[in-house]
C-alpha positions in Angstrom: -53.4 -27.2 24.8 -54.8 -26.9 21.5 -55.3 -23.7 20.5 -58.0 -22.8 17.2 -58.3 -19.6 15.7 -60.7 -18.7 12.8 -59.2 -16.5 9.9 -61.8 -13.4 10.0 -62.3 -11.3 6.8 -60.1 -8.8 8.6 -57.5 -10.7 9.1 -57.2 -11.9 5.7 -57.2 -7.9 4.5 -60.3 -8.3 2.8 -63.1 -5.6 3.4 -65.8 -6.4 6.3 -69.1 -4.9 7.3 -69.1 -2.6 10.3 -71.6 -4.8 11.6 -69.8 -8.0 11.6 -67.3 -5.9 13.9 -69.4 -5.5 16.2 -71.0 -9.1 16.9 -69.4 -11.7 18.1 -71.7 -14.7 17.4 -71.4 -18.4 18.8 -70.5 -20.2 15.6 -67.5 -18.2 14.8 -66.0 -17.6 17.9 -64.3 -20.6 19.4 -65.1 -21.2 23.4 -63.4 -20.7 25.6 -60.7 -23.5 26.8 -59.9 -22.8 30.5 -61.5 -20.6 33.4 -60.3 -17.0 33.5 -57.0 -16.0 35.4 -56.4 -12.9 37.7 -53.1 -12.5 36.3 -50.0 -13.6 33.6 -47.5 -15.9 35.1 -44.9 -13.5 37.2 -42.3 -14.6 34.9 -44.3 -14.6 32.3 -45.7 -17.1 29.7 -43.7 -18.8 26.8 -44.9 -20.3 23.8 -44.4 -24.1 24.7 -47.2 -22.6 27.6 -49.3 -20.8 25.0 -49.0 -21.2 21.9 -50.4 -18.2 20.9 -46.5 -16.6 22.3 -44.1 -16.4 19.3 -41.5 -18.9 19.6 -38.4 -17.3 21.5 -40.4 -15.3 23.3 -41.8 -14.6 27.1 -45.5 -12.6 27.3 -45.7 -10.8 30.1 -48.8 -8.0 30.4 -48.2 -4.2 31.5 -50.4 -1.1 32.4 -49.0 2.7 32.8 -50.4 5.7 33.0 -50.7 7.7 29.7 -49.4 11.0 29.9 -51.4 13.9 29.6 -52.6 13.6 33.3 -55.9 12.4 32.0 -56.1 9.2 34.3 -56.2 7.3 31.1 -54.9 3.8 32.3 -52.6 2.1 28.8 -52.1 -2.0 28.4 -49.1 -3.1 26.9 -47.9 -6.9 26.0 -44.3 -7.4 26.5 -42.2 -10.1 24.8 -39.1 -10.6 25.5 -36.6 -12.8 24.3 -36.6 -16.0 26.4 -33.5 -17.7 28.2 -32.6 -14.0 29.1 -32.3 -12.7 33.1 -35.3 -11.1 33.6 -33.3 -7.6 34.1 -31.2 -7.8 30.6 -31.4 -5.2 28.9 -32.1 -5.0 25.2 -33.2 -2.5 22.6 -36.9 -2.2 22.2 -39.0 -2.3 19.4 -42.7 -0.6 20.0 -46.1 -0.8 18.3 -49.0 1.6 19.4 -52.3 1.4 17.8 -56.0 0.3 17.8 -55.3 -3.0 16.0 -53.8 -5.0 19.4 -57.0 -6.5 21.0 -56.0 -10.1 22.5 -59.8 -10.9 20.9 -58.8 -9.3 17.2 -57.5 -6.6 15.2 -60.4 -5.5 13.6 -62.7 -7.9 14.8 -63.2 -11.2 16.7 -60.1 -13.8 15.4 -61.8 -16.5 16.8 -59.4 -17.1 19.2 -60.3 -19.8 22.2 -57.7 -18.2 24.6 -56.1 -15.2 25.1 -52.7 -14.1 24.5 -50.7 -11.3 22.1 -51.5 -10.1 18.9 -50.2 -11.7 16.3 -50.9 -8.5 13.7 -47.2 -8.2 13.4 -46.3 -11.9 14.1 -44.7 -11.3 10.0 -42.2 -9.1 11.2 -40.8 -10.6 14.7 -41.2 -14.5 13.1 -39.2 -12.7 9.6 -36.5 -11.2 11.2 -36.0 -13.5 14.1 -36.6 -10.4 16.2 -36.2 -12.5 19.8 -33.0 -14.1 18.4 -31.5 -10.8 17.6 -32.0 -9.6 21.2 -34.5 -7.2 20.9 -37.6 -6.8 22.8 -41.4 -6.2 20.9 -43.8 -4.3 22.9 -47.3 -3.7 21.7 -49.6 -1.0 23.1 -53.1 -0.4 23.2 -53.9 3.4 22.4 -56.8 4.6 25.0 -60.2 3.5 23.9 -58.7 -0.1 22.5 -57.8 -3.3 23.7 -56.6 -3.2 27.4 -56.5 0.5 28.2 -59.0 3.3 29.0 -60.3 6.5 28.0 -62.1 8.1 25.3 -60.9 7.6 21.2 -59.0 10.6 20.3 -58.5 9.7 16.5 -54.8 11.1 16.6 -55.6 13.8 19.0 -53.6 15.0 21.8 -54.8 12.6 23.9 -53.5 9.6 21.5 -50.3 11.8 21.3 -50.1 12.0 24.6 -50.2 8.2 24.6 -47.8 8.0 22.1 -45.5 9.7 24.8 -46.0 8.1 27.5 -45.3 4.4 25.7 -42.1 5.7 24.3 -41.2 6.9 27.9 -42.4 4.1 29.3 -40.2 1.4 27.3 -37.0 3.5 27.4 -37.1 3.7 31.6 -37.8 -0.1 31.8 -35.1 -2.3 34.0 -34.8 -4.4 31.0 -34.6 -1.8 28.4 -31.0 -0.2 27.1 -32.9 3.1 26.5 -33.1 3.2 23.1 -37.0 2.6 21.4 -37.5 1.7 17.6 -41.3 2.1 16.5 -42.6 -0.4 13.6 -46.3 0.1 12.2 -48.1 0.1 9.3 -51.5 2.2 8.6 -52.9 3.3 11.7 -49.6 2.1 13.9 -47.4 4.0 11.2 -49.1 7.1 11.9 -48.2 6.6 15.4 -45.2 6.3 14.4 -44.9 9.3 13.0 -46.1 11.1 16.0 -43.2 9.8 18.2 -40.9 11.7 15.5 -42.9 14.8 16.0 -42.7 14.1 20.1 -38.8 15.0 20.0 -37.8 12.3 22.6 -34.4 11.3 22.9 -35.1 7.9 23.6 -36.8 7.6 20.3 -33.8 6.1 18.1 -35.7 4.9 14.6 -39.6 4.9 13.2 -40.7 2.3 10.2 -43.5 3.8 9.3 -45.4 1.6 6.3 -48.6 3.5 4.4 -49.2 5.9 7.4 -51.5 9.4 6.8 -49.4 12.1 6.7 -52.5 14.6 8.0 -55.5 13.1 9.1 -57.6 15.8 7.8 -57.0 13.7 4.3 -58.5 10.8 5.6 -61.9 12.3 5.9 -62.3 15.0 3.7 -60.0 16.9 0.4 -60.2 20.8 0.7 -63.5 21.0 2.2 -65.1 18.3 0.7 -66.2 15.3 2.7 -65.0 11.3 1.5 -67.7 8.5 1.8 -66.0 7.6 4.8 -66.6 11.1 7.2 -68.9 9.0 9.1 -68.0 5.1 8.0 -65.1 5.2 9.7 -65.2 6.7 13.2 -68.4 4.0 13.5 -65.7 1.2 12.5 -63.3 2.1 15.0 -66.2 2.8 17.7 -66.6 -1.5 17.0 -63.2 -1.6 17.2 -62.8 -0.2 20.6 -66.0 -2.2 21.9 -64.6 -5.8 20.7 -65.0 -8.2 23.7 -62.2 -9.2 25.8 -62.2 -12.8 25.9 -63.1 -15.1 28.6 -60.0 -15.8 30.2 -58.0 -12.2 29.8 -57.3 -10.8 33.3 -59.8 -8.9 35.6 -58.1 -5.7 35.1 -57.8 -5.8 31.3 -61.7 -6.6 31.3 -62.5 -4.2 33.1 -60.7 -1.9 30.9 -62.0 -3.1 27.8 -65.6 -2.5 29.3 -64.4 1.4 29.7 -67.2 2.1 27.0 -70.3 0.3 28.3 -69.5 3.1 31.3 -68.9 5.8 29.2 -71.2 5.8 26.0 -70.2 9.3 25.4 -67.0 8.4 24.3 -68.7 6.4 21.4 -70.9 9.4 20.8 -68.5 11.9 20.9 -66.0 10.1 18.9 -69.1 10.0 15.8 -69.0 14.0 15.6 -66.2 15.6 16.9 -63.7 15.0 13.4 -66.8 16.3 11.2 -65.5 19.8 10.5 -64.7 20.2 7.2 -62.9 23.3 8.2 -58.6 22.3 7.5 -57.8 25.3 9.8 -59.9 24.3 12.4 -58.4 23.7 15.7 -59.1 20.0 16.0 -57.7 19.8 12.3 -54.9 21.6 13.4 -53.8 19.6 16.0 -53.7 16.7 14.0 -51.6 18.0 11.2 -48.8 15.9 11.4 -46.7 17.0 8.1 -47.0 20.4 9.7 -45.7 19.4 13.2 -42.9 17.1 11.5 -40.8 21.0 11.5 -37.2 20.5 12.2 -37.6 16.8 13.6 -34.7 14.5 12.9 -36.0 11.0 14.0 -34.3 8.4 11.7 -37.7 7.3 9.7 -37.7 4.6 7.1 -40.9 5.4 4.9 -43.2 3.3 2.4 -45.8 4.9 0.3 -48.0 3.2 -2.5 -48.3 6.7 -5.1 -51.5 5.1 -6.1 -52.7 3.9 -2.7 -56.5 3.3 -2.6 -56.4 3.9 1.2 -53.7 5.7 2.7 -52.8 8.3 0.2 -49.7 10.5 -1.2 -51.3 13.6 0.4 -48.9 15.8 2.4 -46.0 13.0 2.4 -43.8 15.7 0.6 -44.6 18.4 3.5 -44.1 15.9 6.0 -40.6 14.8 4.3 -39.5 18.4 3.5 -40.1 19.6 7.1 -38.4 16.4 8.7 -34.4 17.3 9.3 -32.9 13.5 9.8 -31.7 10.4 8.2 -34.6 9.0 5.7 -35.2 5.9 4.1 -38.0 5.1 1.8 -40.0 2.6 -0.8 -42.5 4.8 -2.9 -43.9 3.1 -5.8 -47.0 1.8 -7.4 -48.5 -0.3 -5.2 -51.7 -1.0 -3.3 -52.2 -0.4 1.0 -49.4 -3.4 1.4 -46.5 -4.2 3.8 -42.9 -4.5 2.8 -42.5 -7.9 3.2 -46.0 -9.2 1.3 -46.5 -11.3 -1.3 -49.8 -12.7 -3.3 -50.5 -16.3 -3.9 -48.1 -16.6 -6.8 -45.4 -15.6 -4.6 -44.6 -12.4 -6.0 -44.0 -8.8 -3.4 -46.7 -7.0 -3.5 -44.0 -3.6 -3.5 -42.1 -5.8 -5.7 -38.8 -5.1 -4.2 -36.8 -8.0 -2.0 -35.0 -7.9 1.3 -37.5 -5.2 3.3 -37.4 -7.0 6.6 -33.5 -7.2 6.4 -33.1 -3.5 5.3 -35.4 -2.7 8.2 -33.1 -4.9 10.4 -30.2 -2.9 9.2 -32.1 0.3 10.1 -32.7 -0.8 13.5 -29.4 -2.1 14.1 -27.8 1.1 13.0 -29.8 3.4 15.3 -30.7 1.0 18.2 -27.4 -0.6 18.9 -24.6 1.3 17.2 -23.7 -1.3 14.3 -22.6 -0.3 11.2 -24.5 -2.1 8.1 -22.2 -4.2 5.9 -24.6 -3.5 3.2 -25.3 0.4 1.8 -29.0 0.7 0.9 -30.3 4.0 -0.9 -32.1 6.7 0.9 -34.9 6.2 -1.4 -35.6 3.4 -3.9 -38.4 4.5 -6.3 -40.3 2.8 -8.7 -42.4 5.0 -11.4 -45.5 4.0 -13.8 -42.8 1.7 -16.1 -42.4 -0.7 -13.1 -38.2 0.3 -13.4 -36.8 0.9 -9.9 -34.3 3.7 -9.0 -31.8 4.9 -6.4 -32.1 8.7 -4.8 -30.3 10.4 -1.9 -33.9 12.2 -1.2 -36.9 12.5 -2.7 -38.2 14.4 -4.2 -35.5 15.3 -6.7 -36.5 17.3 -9.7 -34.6 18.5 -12.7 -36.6 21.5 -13.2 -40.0 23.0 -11.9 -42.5 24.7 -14.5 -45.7 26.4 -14.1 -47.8 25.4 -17.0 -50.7 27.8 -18.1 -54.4 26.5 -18.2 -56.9 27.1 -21.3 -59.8 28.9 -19.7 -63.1 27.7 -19.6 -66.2 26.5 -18.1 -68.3 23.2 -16.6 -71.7 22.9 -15.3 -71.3 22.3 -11.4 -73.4 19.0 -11.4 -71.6 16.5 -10.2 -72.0 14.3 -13.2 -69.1 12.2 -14.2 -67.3 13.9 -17.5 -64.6 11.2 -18.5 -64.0 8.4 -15.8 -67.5 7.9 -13.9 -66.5 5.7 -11.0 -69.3 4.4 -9.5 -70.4 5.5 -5.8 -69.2 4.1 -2.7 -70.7 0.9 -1.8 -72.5 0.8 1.4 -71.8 -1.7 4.6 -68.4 -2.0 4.4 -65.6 -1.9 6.6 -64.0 2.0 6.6 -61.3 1.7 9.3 -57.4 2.4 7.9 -56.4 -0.7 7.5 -58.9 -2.0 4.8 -60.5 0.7 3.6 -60.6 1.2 -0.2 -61.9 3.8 -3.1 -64.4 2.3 -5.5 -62.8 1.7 -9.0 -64.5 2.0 -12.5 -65.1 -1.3 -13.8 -62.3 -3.1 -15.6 -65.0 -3.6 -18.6 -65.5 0.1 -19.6 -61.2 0.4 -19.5 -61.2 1.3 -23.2 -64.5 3.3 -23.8 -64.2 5.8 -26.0 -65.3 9.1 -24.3 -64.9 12.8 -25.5 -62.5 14.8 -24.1 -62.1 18.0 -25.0 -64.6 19.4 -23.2 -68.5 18.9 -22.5 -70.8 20.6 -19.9 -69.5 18.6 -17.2 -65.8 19.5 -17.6 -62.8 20.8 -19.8 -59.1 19.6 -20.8 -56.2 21.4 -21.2 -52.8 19.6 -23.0 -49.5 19.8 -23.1 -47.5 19.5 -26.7 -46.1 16.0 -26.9 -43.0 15.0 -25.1 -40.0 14.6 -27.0 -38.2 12.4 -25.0 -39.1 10.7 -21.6 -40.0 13.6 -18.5 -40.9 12.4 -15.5 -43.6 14.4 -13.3 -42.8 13.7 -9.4 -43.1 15.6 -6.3 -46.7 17.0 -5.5 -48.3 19.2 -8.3 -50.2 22.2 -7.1 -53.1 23.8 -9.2 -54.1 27.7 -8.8 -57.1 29.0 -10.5 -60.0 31.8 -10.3 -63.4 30.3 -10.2 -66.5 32.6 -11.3 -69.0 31.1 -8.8 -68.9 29.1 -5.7 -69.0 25.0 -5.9 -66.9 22.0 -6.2 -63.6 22.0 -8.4 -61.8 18.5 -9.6 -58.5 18.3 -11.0 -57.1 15.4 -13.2 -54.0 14.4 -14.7 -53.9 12.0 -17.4 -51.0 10.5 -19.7 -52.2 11.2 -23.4 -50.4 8.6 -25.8 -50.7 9.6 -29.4 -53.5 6.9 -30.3 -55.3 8.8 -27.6 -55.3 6.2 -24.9 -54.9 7.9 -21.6 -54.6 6.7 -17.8 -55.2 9.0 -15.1 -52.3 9.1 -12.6 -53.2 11.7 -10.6 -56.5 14.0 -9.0 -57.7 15.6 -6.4 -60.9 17.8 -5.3 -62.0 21.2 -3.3 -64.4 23.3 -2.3 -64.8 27.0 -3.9 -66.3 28.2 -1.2 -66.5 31.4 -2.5 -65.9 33.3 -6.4 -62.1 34.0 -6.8 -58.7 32.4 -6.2 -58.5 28.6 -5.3 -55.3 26.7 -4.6 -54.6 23.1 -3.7 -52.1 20.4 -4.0 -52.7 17.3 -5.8 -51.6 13.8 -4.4 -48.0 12.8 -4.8 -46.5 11.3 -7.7 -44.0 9.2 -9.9 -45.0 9.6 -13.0 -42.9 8.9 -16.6 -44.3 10.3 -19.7 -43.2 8.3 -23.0 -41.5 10.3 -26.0 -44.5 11.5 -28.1 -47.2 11.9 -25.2 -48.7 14.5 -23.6 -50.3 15.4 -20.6 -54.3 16.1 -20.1 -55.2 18.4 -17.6 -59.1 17.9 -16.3 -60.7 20.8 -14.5 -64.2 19.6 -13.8 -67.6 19.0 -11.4 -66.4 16.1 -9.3 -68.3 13.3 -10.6 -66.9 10.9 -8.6 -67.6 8.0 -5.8 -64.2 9.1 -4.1 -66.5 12.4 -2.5 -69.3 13.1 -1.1 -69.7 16.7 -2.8 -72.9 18.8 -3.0 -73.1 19.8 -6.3 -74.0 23.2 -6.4 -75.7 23.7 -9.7 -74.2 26.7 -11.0 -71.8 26.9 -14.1 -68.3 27.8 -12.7 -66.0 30.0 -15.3 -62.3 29.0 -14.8 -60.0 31.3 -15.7 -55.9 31.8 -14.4 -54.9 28.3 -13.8 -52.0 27.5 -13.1 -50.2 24.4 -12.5 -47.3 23.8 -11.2 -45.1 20.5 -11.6 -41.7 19.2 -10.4 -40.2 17.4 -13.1 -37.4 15.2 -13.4 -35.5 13.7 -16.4 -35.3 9.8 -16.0 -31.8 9.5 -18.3 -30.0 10.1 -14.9 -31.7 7.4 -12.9 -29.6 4.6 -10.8 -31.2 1.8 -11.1 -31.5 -0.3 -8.2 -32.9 -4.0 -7.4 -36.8 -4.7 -8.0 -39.5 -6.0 -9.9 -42.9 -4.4 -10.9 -45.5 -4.6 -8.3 -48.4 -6.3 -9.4 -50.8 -3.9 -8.3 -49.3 -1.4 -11.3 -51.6 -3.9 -13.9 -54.7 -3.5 -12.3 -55.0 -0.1 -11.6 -54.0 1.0 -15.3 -56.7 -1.8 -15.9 -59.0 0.6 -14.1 -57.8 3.6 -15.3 -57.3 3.6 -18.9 -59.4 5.3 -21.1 -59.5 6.0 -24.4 -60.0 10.0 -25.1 -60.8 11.9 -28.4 -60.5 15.5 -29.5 -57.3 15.6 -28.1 -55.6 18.8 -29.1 -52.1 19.5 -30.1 -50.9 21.1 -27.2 -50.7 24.6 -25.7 -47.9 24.3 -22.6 -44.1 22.4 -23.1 -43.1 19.7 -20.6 -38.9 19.7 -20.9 -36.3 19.4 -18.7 -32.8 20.1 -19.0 -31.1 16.9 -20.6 -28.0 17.5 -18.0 -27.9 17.0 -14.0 
């Protein structure tokens, strides 16, 4: 049977209105090409069958209870390998998220008959997963897809789900036992939750661009991103995509769990809209915090200047996890591993991800040693050069530079990089969502910099030799008034053209001390540049702020940096990712009235 599907927007990673989610309309949606079934073939279907199965593989559909008691009902697809007994047993690899809808991950595909997701047909057609003798399992977290119950954005119910998938694989006639999780985004934050679940059976987690506290996603120290409503509405579309035509009775029916319960939709619109971090929903979804002592093998990617999933509490996350760790950081965009662009190129810029991750699995899954030794870490900073590290991060020395005083008008007028405001009607959901940019055109503006109503620098004195800022720097201050903060870093080269590498934003919710980390970073300062700290009103698209109007006296700031000095580095295999260009396309600015510098940056030229 011929089977068409039409690339969506979604599919294709570009952004997509919350509305097109949400409609499926007879001109892009293929019909359907045969009645609807009760149920998959009992020894399931293989891809000469339904071409929509990966080759190698046998689909057969599951359901299971989820496990917090809650009479949530979960929908799994199975593939196995095919030609096995239909009781061998072999490792299991396992994907939970909101992205496995037989219609569409984020949206209708198009598709003209049902059948698995293909979101991660990359990784089982690039590593020849069924050949290796392992079987994929994808599972529907409650709300999405197949299975039932309210969204729980991370909650303990999707916890709880979490749970009961990685219970459910390991007990399975077929399985050995032993679970690997794979995901990226959304799925790599489940990921990370089976670390934090402490179960045995859970052997390995590749978690790609995950949040490392969900608080992040929607708000930064109080303050709320253009996305606090945006995207529980897109995954509310999500959850209500239409099954297609020919899925089974019971996974309709499930799919339909909304339409009967339209306060799950509702509820799921206000329940994360508490700016409060200490709050108990907050709380509860604080997975660096939870990560305490856990000791999961977890192989790690993180973009430093991700423009979705950000650096924010990676390093808490790391530091509080016990086990084996493997990791990519670099400069890259929301991207997978194995990705490339249309000229080819990786969009991390480093080669052989899926067969380091193969190694990983093979390791932790079924006991085989890897011929080849990969770093813990391979890193790659601003230069686009690639290093080896048994951890990260790993600093050379840690100072606590002092801030100038001084003052800014709390008016949420853009001081030296005015990014323009979020654009409306887009698609908010973790896997596309982006940050607005400045314009390309305005890179090179001139723009004064050492201070105007709307903010004030602080610099260090130039570099003598290269210094490398990495880990997560942490700004303290004393504010005079209440209102919004912003903190920038930029590297200051001696004509005065500076990028901004790093920022973040809070609420001084009252006169007096505020403290907050900024995002992680990689960061290499050339000989003979300095560093420009920023302390400003927010003046920014990234927030949603309420400027408060009054003129907010700074005085006692602190910050503190990790640094590390980059003559020790091991290099290791890689080539600059191409997102690196762009974003100090975006970011570059040209700054005057720089001054000459009132805090060192050095580190120790020894180990």
């Amino acid at each position: 049977m011929n089977i068409r599907r039409r690339t969506s927007t979604a599919a294709a990673g570009a952004l997509i209105t919350i509305a097109a989610l949400a409609v499926t309309s007879p001109a892009t949606a293929a019909p359907p090409s045969q009645a609807p079934v009760q149920a998959p073939a009992p020894g399931g279907v293989t891809h000469e069958e339904n071409p929509r199965v990966p080759e190698g593989a046998v689909w057969t559909e599951a359901y299971f209870p989820s496990a917090d008691r809650s009479g949530v009902e979960l929908h799994a697809d199975v593939l196995r390998p095919a030609g096995l007994p239909a009781h061998a047993r072999t490792p299991v690899i396992l994907a939970v998220g909101p992205y496995f809808s037989h219609a569409g991950q984020t949206g209708p595909q198009g598709w003209d008959r049902t059948g698995p997701s293909n979101r991660f047909e990359d990784f089982t057609s690039g590593t020849d997963l069924f050949d290796r003798g392992y079987t994929y399992v994808m599972v529907d977290l409650r709300g999405f897809g197949g299975s039932t119950g309210c969204l729980d954005w991370v909650g303990p119910g999707e916890q709880a789900d979490v749970k009961a998938a990685i219970q459910w694989a390991a007990a399975q006639r077929w399985s050995t036992g032993k679970v690997g999780m794979y995901g990226k985004s959304y799925d790599a934050v489940t990921g990370l939750v089976g670390n934090n679940l402490r179960l045995g059976a859970l052997k390995a987690v590749v978690a790609q661009e995950p949040v490392w506290n969900m608080y992040n996603y929607l708000f930064s120290n109080g303050v709320p991103r253009p996305n606090v409503t945006a995207t529980p509405d897109a995954y509310n579309s999500i959850a209500t995509i239409e099954p297609l035509p020919d899925d089974t009775e019971r996974y309709q029916a499930n799919a339909a769990y909304e339409s009967a319960h339209p306060e799950c939709l509702a509820d799921n619109l206000t329940n994360n809209d508490n700016p409060d971090l200490g709050s108990r929903y907050w709380r509860a979804r604080n997975l660096a915090a939870q990560a305490k002592g856990t000791s999961t093998p977890l192989f790690v990617t993180q973009g430093f200047i991700e423009n979705n999933t950000k650096p924010e509490d990676m390093q808490e996350y790391l530091d509080n996890h016990r086990g084996v760790e493997r990791g990519w950081l670099g400069q890259w965009e929301h991207v997978r591993g194995n990705e490339t662009n249309e000229q080819g190129q990786l969009l991390q810029g480093r080669a052989g991800f899926f067969a380091e991750v193969m190694r990983f699995y093979d390791r932790y899954l079924k006991g085989i040693r890897p011929a080849v030794q990969d770093p813990a870490y391979a890193i790659e900073d601003n230069t686009g050069a690639w290093r080896a590290q048994p951890t990260w991060p790993a600093l050379t020395s840690y100072t606590a530079a002092r801030l100038s005083d001084g003052q800014y008008v709390d008016d949420g007028v853009a001081s030296t990089l005015a990014a323009p405001a979020a654009p409306t009607g887009r698609q908010w959901d973790m896997e596309h969502a982006t940050d607005p940019a400045p314009p390309a055109t305005r890179s090179l503006a001139p723009m004064p910099a050492a201070a105007d109503a709307h903010g004030y620098f602080s610099w260090s004195t130039p570099v003598r030799s290269r210094v490398r800022i990495t880990a997560t720097p942490r700004i303290t201050l004393h504010a005079g008034a209440p209102g919004n903060v912003m903190v920038r870093l930029w590297d200051v080269a001696p004509d005065g053209t500076a990028v901004m590498f790093d920022e973040n934003v809070s609420l001084i919710a009252r006169a007096g001390r505020v403290a907050f980390d900024l995002k992680s970073t990689d960061w290499t300062l050339a000989a003979g540049h300095q560093l420009g700290v920023q302390i400003a009103t927010i003046g920014s698209g990234s927030w949603l702020d309420t400027p408060s109007g009054n003129t907010i006296r700074i005085s006692r700031a602190r910050l503190g940096l990790a640094l590390q000095n980059p003559r020790y580095d091991v290099p290791t295999q890689g080539d600059r990712s191409p997102f690196l260009d762009t974003y100090l396309r975006q970011y570059t600015r040209t700054l005057t009235g720089v001054g000459a510098g009132t805090f060192p940056l050095t580190v120790p030229n020894r180990h």
